[in-house]
C-alpha positions in Angstrom: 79.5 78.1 98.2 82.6 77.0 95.8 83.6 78.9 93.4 84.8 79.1 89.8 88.1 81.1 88.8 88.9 81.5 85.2 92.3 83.0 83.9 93.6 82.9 80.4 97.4 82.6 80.4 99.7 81.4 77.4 96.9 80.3 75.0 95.6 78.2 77.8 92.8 78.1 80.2 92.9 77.4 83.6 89.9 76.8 85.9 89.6 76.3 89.7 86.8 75.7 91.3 87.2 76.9 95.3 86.0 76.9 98.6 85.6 80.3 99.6 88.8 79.5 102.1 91.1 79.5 98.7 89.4 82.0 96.4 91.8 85.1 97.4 95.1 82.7 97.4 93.6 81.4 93.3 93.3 84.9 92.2 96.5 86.1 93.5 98.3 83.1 92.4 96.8 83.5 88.9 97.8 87.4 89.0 101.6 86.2 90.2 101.7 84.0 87.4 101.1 86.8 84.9 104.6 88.8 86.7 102.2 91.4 88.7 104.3 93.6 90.8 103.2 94.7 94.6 102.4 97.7 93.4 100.1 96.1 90.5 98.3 94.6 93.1 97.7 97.0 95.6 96.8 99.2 92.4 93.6 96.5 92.0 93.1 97.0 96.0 92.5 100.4 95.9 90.7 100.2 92.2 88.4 97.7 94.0 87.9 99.6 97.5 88.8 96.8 99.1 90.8 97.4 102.9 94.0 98.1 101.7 95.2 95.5 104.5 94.1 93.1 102.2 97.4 92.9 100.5 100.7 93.9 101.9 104.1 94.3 101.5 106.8 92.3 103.8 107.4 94.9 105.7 104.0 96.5 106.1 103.4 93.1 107.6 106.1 92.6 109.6 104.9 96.2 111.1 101.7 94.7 111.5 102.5 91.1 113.2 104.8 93.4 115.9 101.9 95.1 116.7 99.2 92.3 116.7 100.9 89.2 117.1 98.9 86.3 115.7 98.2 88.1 112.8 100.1 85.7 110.5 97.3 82.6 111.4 94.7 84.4 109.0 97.8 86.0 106.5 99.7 83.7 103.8 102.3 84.8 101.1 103.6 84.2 97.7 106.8 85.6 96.2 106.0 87.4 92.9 108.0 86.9 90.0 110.4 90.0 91.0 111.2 88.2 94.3 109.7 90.6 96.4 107.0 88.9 98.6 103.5 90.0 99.6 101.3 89.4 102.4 97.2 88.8 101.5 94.3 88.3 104.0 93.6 84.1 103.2 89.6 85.4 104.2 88.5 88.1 101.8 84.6 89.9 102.1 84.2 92.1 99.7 80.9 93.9 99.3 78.8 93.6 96.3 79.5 97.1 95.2 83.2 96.5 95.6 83.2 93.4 94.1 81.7 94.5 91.0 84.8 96.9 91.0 87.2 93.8 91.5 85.4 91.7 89.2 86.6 94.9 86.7 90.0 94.8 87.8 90.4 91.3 87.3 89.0 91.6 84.0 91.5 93.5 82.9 93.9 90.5 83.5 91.1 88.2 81.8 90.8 86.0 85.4 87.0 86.0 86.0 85.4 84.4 88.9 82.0 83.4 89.4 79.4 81.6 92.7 78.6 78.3 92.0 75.2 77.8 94.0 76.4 74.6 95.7 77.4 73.4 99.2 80.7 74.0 99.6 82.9 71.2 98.4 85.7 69.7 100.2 88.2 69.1 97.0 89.6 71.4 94.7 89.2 71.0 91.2 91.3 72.2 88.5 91.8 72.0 84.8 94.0 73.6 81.9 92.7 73.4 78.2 94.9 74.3 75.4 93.1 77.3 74.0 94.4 76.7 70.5 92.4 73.6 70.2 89.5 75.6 71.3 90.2 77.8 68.0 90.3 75.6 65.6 87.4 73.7 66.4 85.4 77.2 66.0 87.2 77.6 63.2 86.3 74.0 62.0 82.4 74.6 62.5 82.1 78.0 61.0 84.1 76.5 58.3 81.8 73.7 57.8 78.2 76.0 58.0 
């Protein structure tokens, strides 16, 4: 099933909607974008109880890929806006529990991400709206009642 990330960035709005495949690289990439630091995000790993493997530092990893080579076919990175670089798992399962926990976290960060119950589609679609506009068209209509 696809599904549909939200994040609220700079008075604009940007949706993805995702195969499961890209959902943890769209929520880190939206988190990046907002100048989290490593240790932001491994403080919504452990907020979330998610494996704490699920994001890494370059080192941790580099640890890791000596002693599981392979390891870097289901790990990507991004570099964060302090240059430092972190490692995610590209396949995240989170349990309900837990995800009601990351759903928190993310919150926090206004990024929200919901199943759309639909086959899994094969394109990515994305979209940024100018939140502004949003406002005064509320604006507009509760003017106009």
């Amino acid at each position: 099933m696809p599904y549909r990330v939200t994040s609220i960035q700079d008075d604009y709005r940007y949706t993805a909607i995702v195969p499961r495949r890209l959902l943890a690289y769209t929520i880190i990439k939206y988190l990046a974008r907002l100048g989290l630091t490593q240790l932001d995000f491994e403080k919504v790993v452990f907020e979330s109880h998610l494996n704490p493997l699920m994001i890494v530092s370059e080192s941790k990893f580099e640890s890791l890929l000596n002693d599981h080579p392979g390891l870097d076919l289901i790990y990507d990175s991004i570099l964060l806006e302090d240059h430092h670089r972190i490692f995610f798992h590209t396949n995240w399962t989170v349990p309900e529990n837990n995800w009601q926990l990351m759903t928190k976290q993310l919150a926090n960060y206004d990024i929200t991400v919901e199943t759309i119950p639909t086959p899994d589609r094969g394109p990515v679609l994305k979209t940024k709206q100018k939140l502004v506009q949003e406002r005064i068209k509320s604006a507009e209509a509760n003017n106009s009642k």
